[in-house]
C-alpha positions, 0 to 999 in steps of 0.5 A, a space after each residue: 678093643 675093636 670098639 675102642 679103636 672105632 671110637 679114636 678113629 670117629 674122634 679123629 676123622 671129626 679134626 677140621 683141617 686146612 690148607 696151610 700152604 695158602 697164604 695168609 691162612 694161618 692169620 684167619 679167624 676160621 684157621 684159628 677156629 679150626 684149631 681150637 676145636 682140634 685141641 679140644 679133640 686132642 686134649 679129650 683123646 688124651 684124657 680117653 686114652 689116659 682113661 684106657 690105660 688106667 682100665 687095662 693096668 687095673 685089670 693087669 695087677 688084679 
């Protein structure tokens, strides 16, 4: 489990963030950028994190 949580964490600390409060941000193509790549992370630690449960119901019902 301690691997698991190692592996959220990594995917995690790779998120590109910006500072929102800077005006006009939200308009540039590096913000917008940033935020595609952060719902690729999210979107693949979704499907890892549906993948983890599917293991451990398995394991469960066995």
């Amino acid at each position: 489990m301690a691997m698991i949580d190692e592996i959220k964490k990594e995917i995690f600390c790779s998120m590109k963030f910006s500072d929102t409060t800077i005006a006009g941000i939200k308009e540039t193509e590096e913000y917008k950028i940033k935020q595609a790549y952060n719902k690729g992370l999210r979107d693949a630690l979704n499907i890892f994190n549906k993948h983890i449960a599917s293991e451990k119901y398995e394991e469960a019902t066995k």
